[in-house]
N, C-alpha and C positions, 0 to 999 in steps of 0.2 A: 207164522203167517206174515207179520213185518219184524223185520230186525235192520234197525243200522248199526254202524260199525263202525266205530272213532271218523262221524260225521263233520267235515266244518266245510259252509258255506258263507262269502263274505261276497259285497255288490264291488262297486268299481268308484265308490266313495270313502271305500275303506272302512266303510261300518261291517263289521262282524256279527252276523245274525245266527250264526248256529256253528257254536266252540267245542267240538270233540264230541260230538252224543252218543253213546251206545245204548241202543234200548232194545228189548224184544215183546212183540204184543203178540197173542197168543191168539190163535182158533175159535171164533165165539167170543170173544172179550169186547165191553163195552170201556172204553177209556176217551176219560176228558182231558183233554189236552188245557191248560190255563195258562196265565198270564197277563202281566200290565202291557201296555201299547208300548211297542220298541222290544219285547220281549225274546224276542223271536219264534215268538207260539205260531204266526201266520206262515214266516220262512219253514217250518219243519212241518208244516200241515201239506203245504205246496211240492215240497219236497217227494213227499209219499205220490202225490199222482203226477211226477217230472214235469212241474208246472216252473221249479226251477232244478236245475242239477249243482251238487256237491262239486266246491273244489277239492276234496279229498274226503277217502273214505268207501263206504260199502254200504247201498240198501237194496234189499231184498226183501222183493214181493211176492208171497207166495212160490216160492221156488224161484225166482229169477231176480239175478244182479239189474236191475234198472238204473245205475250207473253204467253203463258197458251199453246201455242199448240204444242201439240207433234212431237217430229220429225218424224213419217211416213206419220201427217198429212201433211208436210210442200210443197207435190209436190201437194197437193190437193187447195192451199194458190196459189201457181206458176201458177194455171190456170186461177186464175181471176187475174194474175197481168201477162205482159208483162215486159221486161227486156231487156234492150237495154246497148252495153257494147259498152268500144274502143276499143277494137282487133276483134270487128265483131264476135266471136265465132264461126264460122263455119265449117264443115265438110269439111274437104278436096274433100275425096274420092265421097262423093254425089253431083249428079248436084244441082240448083238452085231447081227445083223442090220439087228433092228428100228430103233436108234441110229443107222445111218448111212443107213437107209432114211430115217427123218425127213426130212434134209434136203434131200432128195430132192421129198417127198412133196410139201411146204410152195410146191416149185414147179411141184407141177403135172404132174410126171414119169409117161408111163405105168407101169402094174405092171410092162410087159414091161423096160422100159428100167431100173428101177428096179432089179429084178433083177440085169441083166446088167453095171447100173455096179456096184452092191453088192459081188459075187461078183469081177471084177477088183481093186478095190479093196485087198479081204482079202487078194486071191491076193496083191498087191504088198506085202502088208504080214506077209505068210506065216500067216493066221486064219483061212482057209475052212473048216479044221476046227472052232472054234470061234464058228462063225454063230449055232447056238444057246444059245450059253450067256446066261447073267446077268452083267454086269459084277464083281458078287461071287462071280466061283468064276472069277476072273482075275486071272492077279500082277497085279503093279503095273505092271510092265514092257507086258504082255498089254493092260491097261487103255491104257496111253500109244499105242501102237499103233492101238487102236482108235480112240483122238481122231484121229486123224493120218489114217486112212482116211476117217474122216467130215469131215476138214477138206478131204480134198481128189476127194471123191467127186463135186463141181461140176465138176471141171477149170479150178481158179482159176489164175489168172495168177500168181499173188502167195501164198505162205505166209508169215504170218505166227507167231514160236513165244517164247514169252514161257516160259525157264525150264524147256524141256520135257523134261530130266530131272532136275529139283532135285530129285524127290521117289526117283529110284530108286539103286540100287547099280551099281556100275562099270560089274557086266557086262550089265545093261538099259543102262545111260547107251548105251555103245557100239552095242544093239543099234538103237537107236531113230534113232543117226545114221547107220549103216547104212540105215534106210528113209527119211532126210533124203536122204541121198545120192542113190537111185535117183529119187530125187522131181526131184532138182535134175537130175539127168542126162536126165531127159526134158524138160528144157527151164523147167521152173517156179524163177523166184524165191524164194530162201528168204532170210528176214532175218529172225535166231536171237537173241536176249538170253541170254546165259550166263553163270553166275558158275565155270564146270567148265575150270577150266585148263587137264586135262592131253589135252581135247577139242581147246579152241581151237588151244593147239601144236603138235601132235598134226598136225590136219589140215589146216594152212595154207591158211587160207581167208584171203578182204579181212577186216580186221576195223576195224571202228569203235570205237572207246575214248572213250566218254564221261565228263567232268571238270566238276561246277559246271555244268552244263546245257550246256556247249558241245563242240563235238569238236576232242580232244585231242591224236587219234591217226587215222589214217586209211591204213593199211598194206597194199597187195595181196595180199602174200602174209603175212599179219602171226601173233603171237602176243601171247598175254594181255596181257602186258608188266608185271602187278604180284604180289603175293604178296597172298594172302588174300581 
């Protein structure tokens, strides 16, 4: 499902964020990406949805080199990945709806179908009651939720979640991996970046442990494995 292939990526400061990685994440697989700040656990998360591209090397998503692919192709790459952020990314101005209708729209989706992915969506993410609202007369938690609907109201292969409760309190952190879970349980890919330890231990998932750009750790059933 992702594999890269003696990956390095460095900036134009000369810091080295990701040093030869070869990894491959399997079909179904839930994995936590870890790591201290500098680590380059954000460089190789970013990576996977060519948010940055490798100076050298091979990734492959789902069948396809996304090194080789051109940038018009790249929104084409976006539909079978989901993309889960910590500021929630969302539209102000549109209701809960209207937000994951977007992504919908932009390809082309009938009204009818549109509808009927939107409204599942929510249901899975327990927000049907909240279709109308405005992203501001939603907790923070409510908000995180909704990105998560609208990342995978496509039926991507691959989730992608960078952080996706840094911004909340325990008892959202929990609830939003609760909707990670069911995601994963029907079969989608989740590869999670966290710095939330008591998640990662918690729920003994693979976990990837990023060190210095290279992996450190690479555990089936793993935990955080550091403090702070």
């Amino acid at each position: 499902m992702i594999e890269m292939q003696d990956v390095w990526k460095s900036y134009a400061n000369g810091v080295m964020a990701v040093n030869g990685i070869t990894v491959k994440i399997e079909k179904g697989e839930f994995v936590y990406v870890v790591g201290q700040s500098g680590s380059g656990k954000s460089t190789f998360i970013k990576l996977m949805y060519r948010e940055e591209v490798p100076n050298r090397g091979k990734i492959i998503i789902d069948g396809t080199d996304i090194t080789t692919m051109k940038n018009k192709d790249v929104p084409f790459l976006r539909r079978k990945l989901g993309v889960v952020f910590q500021d929630f990314k969302l539209l102000p101005k549109l209701t809960v709806y209207e937000n994951i209708a977007f992504a919908l729209e932009v390809i082309e989706e009938t009204p009818r179908q549109i509808r009927k992915k939107v409204m599942e969506v929510l249901d899975l993410v327990k927000l049907k009651h909240k279709a109308r609202f405005l992203p501001s007369e939603l907790s923070g938690g409510e908000q995180q939720r909704v990105s998560i609907a609208r990342s995978i109201v496509n039926n991507p292969s691959v989730v992608v979640a960078d952080e996706p409760t840094g911004n909340l309190d325990p008892e959202n952190a929990w609830g939003i991996m609760e909707v990670f879970e069911r995601i994963n349980d029907n079969g989608t890919t989740v590869v999670m970046a966290t710095h939330n330890k008591d998640i990662v231990d918690r729920m003994k998932k693979r976990v990837i442990a990023i060190e210095s750009g290279m992996i450190a750790r690479d555990d089936k059933r793993g935990d955080f494995g550091y403090e702070g």
